[in-house]
C-alpha positions, 0 to 999 in steps of 0.5 A: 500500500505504501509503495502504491500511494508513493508511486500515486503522489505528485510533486511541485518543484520551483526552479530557481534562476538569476537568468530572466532573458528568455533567449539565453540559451540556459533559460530555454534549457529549463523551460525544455527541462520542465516540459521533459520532467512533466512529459516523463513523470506522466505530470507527477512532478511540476516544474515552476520557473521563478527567474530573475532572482525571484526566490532569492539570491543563488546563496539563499537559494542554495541554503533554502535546498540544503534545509530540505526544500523542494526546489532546483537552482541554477547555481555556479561553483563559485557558490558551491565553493562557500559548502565545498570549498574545492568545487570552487575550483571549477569556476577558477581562472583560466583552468581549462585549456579548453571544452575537452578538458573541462569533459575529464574534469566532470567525469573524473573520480575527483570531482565525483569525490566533491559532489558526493562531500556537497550530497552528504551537506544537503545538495543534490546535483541533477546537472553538473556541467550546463555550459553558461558562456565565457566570462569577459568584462564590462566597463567604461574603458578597455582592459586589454592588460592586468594593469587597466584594473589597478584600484577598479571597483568590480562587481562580482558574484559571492565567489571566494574564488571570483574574489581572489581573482580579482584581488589578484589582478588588482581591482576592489572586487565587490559582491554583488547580486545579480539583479543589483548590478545594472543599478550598481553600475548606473550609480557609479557603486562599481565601475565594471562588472565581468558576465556572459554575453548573453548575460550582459544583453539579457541585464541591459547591462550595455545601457551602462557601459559601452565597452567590452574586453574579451578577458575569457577569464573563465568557461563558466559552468552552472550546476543545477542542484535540488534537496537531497532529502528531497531527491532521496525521498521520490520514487526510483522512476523520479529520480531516474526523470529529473537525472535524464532531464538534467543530461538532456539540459547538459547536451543541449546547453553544449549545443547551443551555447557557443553559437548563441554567444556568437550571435550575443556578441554581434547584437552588442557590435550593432548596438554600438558596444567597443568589443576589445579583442586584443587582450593580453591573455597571457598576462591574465593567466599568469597573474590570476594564478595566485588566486588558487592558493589565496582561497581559504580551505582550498585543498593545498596542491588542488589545482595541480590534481585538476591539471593532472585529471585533464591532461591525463589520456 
């Protein structure tokens, strides 16, 4: 009788996402997550999406699923870093030489270690690498060396690891959220912020500041994560759903991203926005390295473990 009435309940499940442009290509991921969840589940989970911060910033957010909440969160691992510090690790700087590497690192026995750690704290990840876009700066001016962020006011995520890199390259890193930046920037609070394309377009954040500096300072990854008390008490098929669900998100976003990027930066290029393309990415990569063992409660020697796990065959 018990299984009978488990197999019989339904479940409403809010989402959670600072995204509010609907052409991002995140945003269409979860609206096709909740279609595919609802379709599969034969309507036993219902997916709501609360964009815009609507429900809190990514840190509420999180600590709300932690407490056994029913919800899914589009989240980063800057943020994951303040439960796991070595999640962090995956939204350092310049960590990846490229989408192949970030593959290893996703699939390897290390990074499975990290997200069993977060599991066991109350955070389940249904997807752990939904391609989000490249990270370049916007600003008043061009930064095409370490040097044109001396003493900048920076806008960045609650990110140990965001603000160590920054801080490193020497700027005044300043958190931030999300929905706040664009007023930030228009009162002069900060003098740039560092985002997406698609996320610059989707914020408006272009009717603030006129130049763009491609730094590519990180290959940024969302996970989406849920209670775990929450996961482990549906049924199996239900669990089953909303893991297929998130693999599906994962291909997509890998599909669609870059191309949607692209077509991001060429509508800032009509609007008028100065896209930089000669930064010195050296420069960068060099002096954000600190950065790895700056990060409080950073596994001493992580970062090479990191580099060992992608370039190994």
């Amino acid at each position: 009788m018990a299984a009978v009435t488990a197999q019989a309940q339904s479940y409403n499940l809010r989402f959670a996402t600072s995204t509010a442009n609907q052409q991002e290509p995140s945003y269409k991921a979860i609206q096709n997550f909740a279609a595919y969840v609802k379709e599969k589940s034969d309507g036993r989970i219902r997916v709501t999406i609360f964009p815009g911060e609507q429900l809190g910033a990514q840190k509420k957010v999180n600590e709300m699923i932690m407490g056994g909440a029913n919800m899914v969160n589009m989240t980063d691992y800057g943020q994951l870093g303040q439960f796991v510090p070595d999640l962090g690790i995956v939204a350092g700087p310049y960590v990846y030489g490229g989408m192949d590497d970030a593959k290893k690192l996703f699939a390897s026995d290390l990074f499975k270690g990290m997200t069993a750690k977060l599991e066991a704290q109350g955070i389940k990840v249904l997807m752990a690498d939904g391609l989000f876009g490249v990270r370049h700066m916007i600003a008043d001016r061009p930064i095409r060396h370490p040097r044109d962020l001396k003493d900048m006011t920076l806008r960045v995520p609650a990110s140990p690891i965001m603000l160590e890199t920054f801080r490193t390259l020497g700027a005044r890193p300043t958190e931030i959220t999300w929905g706040e930046v664009y007023n930030a920037l228009q009162a002069n609070v900060v003098t740039g912020a560092e985002a997406p394309f698609g996320s610059i377009v989707g914020s408006k954040l272009n009717e603030v500041r006129k130049v763009v500096s491609k730094t590519g300072h990180q290959i940024m990854f969302t996970a989406w994560v849920t209670s775990t008390s929450f996961f482990n008490g549906l049924p199996p098929d239900l669990q089953k759903v909303l893991l297929d669900a998130g693999k599906a998100a994962s291909e997509e976003l890998a599909r669609t991203t870059p191309a949607a990027d692209d077509a991001f930066a060429e509508q800032l290029r009509k609007e008028g926005i100065t896209i930089v393309e000669d930064v010195d990415i050296a420069a960068f990569r060099a002096m954000t390295q600190p950065a790895y063992t700056a990060v409080r409660n950073l596994t001493p020697g992580l970062y090479e473990q990191v580099q060992a796990v992608m370039a190994a065959k």
